[in-house]
C-alpha positions in Angstrom: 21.0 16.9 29.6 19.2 14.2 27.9 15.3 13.9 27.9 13.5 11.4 30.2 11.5 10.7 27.3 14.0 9.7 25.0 13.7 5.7 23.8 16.1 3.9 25.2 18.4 1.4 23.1 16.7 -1.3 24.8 13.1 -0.5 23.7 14.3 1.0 20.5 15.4 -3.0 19.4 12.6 -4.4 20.4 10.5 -5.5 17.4 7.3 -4.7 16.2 4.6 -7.7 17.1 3.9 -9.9 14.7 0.6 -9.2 13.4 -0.9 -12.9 13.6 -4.5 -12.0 13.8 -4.5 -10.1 10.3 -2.7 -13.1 9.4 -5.0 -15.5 10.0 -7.9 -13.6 9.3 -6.4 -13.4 5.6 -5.7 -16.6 4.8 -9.5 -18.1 6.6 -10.7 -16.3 4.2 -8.6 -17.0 1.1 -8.8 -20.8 2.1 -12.7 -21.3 2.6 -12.8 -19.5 -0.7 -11.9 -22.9 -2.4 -14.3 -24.7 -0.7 -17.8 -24.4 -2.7 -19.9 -25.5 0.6 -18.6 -23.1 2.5 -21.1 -20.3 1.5 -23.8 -22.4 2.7 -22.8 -23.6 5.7 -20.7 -20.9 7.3 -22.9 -17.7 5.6 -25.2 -15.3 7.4 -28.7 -17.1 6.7 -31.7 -15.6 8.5 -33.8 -18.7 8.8 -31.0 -20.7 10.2 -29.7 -18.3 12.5 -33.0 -18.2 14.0 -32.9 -22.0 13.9 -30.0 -21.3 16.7 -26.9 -21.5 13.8 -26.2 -18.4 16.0 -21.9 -19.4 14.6 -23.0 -17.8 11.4 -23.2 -14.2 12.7 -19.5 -14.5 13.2 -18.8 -16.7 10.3 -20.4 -15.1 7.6 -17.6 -12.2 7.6 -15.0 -15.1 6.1 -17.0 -16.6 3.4 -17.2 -14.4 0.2 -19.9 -14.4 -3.1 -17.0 -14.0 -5.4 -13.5 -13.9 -5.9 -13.7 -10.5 -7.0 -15.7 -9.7 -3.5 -12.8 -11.5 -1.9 -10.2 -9.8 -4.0 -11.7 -6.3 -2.8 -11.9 -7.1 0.5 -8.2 -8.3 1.2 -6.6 -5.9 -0.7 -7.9 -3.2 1.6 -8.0 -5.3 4.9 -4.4 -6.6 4.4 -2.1 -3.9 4.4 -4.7 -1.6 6.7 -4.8 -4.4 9.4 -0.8 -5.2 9.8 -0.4 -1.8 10.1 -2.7 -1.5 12.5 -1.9 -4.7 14.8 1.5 -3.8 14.9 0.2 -0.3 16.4 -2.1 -1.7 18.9 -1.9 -5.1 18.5 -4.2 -6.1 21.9 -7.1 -3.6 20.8 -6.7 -4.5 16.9 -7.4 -8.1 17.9 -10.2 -7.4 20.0 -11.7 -6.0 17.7 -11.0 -8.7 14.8 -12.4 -10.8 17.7 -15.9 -9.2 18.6 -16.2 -7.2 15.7 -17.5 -9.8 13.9 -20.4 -11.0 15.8 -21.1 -7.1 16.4 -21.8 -6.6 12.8 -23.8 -9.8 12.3 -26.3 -8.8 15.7 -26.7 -5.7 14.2 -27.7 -6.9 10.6 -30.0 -9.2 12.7 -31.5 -6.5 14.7 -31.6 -3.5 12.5 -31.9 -5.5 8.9 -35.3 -8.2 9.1 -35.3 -8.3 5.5 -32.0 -9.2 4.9 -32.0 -13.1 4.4 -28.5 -14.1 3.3 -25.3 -12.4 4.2 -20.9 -13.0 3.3 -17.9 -11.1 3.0 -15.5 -9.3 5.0 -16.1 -6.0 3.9 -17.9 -4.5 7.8 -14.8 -5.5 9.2 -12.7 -3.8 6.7 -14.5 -0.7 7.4 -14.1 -1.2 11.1 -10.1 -1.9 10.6 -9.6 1.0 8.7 -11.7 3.2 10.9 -9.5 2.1 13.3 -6.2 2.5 11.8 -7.1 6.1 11.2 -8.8 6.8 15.1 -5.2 5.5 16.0 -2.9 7.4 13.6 -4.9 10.7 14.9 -5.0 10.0 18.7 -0.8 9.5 18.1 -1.0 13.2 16.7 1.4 12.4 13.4 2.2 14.8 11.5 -0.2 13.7 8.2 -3.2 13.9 10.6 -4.7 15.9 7.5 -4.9 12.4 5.1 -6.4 10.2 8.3 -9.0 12.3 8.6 -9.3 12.3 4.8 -9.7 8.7 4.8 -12.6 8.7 7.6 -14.5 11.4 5.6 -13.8 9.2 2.3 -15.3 6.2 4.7 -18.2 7.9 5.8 -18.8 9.1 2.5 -18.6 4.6 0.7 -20.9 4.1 3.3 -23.4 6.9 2.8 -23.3 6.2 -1.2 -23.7 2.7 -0.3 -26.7 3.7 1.7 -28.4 5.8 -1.4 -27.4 3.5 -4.3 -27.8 0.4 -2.9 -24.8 -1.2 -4.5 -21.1 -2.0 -4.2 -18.9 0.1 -5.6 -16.2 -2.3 -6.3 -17.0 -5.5 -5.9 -18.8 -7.7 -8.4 -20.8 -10.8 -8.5 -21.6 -13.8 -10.4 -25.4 -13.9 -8.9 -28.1 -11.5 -9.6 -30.4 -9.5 -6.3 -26.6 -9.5 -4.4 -26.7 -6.1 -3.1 -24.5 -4.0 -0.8 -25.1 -3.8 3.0 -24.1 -0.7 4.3 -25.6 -1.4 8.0 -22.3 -4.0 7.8 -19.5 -1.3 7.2 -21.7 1.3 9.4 -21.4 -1.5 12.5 -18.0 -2.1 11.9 -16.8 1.6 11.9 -19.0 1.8 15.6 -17.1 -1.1 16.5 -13.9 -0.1 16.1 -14.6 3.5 17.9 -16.1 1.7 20.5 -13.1 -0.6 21.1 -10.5 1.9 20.8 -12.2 4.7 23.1 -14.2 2.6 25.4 -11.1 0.6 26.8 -9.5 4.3 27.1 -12.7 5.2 29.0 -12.1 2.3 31.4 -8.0 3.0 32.4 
């Protein structure tokens, strides 16, 4: 007797979403990395977000310091957010959607002496906390290396906290530092994305 939950030939062709949000996100950033205004005018900026610029809280996470910070940024954000929007692609995208502005209220809230902000890195963090948060709620069988990667996560961040500097990246411009509140919020973001839309069902 065959299983009721075995996949049926019908749902075991259907393909994978395309992941068109990762996409996109990707090449935003890879394109307004050629254009040398776009720093300025699309960057987190204290004194012109509280001059209502309030677009630059969700801006600033596509505009980059460097190529090298970019370089950093996609090469983890890439492959970790495909995989993950062909998972869950609704919740993936939701949280490429408010993710963004989450991390940029937060650095304006919690951060007053931060004046100028770029990069994509808090969302990176978020994405991969998320990837992992998935791959252990589907119970695979390498649960051991997802929960290695969180505890490698929390452990960037927490150096980041204490040393005050990137541990990658680097950049042409002296006083750049790292901001740790950035991957911090975008790690909360994604738990709070993934769990509290499970809370809600």
């Amino acid at each position: 007797m065959k299983s009721s939950a075995q996949t049926s030939p019908a749902a075991a062709s259907v393909p994978w979403p395309f992941p068109w949000m990762t996409v996109a996100f990707a090449l935003a950033a890879l394109t307004l990395r050629f254009w040398p205004g776009a720093e300025a005018a699309l960057g987190y900026e204290r004194a012109q977000i509280a001059a209502a610029q309030y677009w630059r809280l969700w801006t600033a996470h596509l505009v980059h310091f460097s190529w090298s910070h970019l370089f950093w940024n996609l090469l983890v954000f890439v492959p970790a957010g495909l995989w993950a929007e062909r998972l869950l692609p609704d919740r993936l995208r939701l949280l490429l959607l408010l993710g963004p502005a989450l991390i940029g209220v937060a650095l304006y809230g919690l951060d007053p002496g931060l004046a100028r902000y770029a990069g994509l890195s808090g969302v990176v963090a978020g994405v991969v906390a998320f990837l992992a948060l998935v791959q252990l709620r589907r119970g695979t069988s390498d649960r051991w290396f997802w929960r290695s990667v969180l505890l490698l996560l929390v452990a960037k961040i927490g150096l980041e906290f204490a040393l005050s500097e990137p541990l990658f990246a680097r950049f042409a411009e002296t006083g750049v530092r790292a901001v740790p509140l950035a991957h911090a919020a975008g790690v909360l973001g994604a738990g709070l994305i993934l769990f509290g839309r499970r809370r809600r069902r």
